[in-house]
VOROLO-867127 format. One record per residue (C-alpha): residue number from 1; residue in one letter; y, z, x. Coordinates in pm, whole numbers, plus 50000, padded with zeros to 5 digits. Last residue first. Example, Ala and Ser with C-alpha at 12.3 -4.5 7.8 and 13.67 -1.06 7.14 Angstrom:
(2; 's'; (49894; 50714; 51367))
(1; 'a'; (49550; 50780; 51230))
This chain:
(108; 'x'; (49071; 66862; 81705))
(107; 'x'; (49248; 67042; 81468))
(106; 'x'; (49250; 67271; 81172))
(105; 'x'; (49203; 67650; 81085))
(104; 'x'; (49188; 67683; 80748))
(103; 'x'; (49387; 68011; 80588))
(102; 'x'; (49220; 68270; 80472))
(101; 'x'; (49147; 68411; 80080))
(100; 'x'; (49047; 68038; 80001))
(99; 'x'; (49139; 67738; 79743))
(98; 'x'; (49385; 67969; 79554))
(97; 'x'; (49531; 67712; 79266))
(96; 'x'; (49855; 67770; 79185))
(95; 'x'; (50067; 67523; 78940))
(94; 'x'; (50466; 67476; 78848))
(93; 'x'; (50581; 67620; 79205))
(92; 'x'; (50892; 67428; 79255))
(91; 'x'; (50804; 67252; 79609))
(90; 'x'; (51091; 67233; 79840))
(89; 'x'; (51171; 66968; 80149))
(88; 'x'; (51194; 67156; 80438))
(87; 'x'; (51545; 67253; 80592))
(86; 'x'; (51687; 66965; 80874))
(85; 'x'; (52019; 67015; 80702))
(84; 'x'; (51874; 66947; 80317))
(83; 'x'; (51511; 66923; 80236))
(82; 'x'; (51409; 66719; 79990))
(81; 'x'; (51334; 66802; 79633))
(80; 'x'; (50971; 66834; 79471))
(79; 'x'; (50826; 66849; 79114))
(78; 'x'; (50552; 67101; 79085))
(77; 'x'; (50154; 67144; 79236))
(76; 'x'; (50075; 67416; 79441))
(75; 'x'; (49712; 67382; 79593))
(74; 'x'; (49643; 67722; 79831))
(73; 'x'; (49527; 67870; 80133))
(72; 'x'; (49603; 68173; 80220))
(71; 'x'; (49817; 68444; 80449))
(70; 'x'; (50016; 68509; 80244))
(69; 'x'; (49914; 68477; 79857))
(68; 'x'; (49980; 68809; 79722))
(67; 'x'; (50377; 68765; 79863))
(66; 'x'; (50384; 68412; 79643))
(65; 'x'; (50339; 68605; 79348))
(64; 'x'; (50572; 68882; 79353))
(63; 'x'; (50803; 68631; 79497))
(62; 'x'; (50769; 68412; 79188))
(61; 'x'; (50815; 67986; 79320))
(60; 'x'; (51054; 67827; 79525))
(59; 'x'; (50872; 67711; 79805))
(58; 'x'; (50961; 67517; 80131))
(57; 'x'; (50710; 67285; 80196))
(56; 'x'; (50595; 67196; 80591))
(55; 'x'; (50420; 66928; 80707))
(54; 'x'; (50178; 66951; 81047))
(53; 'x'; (50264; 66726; 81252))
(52; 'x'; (49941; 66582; 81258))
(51; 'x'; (49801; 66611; 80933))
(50; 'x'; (49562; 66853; 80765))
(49; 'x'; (49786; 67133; 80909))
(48; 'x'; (49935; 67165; 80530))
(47; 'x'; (50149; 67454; 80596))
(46; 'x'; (50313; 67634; 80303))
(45; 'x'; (50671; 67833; 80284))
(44; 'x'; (50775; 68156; 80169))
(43; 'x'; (51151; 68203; 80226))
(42; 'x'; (51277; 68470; 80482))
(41; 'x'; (51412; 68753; 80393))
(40; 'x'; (51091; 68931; 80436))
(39; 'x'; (50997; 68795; 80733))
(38; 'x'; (50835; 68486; 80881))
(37; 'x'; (50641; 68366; 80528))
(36; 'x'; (50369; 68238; 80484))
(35; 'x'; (50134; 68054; 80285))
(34; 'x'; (49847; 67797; 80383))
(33; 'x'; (49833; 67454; 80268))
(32; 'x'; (49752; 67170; 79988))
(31; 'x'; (50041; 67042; 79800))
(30; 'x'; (50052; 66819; 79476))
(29; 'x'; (50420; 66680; 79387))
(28; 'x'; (50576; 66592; 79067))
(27; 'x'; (50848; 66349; 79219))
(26; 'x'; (51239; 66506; 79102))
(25; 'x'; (51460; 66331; 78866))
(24; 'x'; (51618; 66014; 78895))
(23; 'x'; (51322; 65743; 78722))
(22; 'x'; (51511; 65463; 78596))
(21; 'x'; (51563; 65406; 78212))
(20; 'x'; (51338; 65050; 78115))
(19; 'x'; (51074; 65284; 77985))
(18; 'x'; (51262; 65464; 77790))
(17; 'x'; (51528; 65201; 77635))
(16; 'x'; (51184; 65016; 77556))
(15; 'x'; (51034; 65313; 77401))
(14; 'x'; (51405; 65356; 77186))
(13; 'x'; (51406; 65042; 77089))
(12; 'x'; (51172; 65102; 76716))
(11; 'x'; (51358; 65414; 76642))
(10; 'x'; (51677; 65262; 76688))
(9; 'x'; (51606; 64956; 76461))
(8; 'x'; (51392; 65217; 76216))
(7; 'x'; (51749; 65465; 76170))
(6; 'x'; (51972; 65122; 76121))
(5; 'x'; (51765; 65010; 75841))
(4; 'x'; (51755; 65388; 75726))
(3; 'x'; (52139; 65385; 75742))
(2; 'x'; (52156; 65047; 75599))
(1; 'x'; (51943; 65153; 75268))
């Protein structure tokens, strides 16, 4: 009887322990951009030129993948880390959406 006692007193503060516990891990993150990638060594990387500078993702997504999609525009959603050493800050690819087959040209 005190073990299940003790069981439902845990049960009933672990939502508050939850939502009281601080959020460390990485932001979930939607991108919107076109792919490339400078060589073939090179990580692929996305462009949002909606804003001026432009902002740049690093991803870390499948290569097979992310090689089909140079050269487009695309929505990647996923958690994100910052860049390290003046790198980009990197988008884990968790969702791809193909928004067009070229890339937007933007600008005034």
């Amino acid at each position: 009887m005190r073990r299940t006692l003790a069981a439902l007193a845990l049960l009933a503060l672990a939502p508050l322990a939850a939502a009281q516990a601080p959020d460390t891990g990485p932001r979930r993150f939607v991108v919107i951009g076109c792919v490339s990638q400078a060589n073939a060594k090179a990580p692929y990387v996305l462009t949002d030129g909606r804003r001026e500078p432009p902002a740049v993702y690093q991803l870390d997504g499948d290569p097979k993948q992310l090689s089909m999609l140079v050269g487009q525009t695309v929505e990647v959603s996923g958690p994100i880390t910052p860049g390290a050493n003046k790198q980009p800050p990197t988008v884990k690819v968790a969702g791809l959406i193909r928004i067009s087959t070229t890339c937007v040209k933007t600008g005034k």
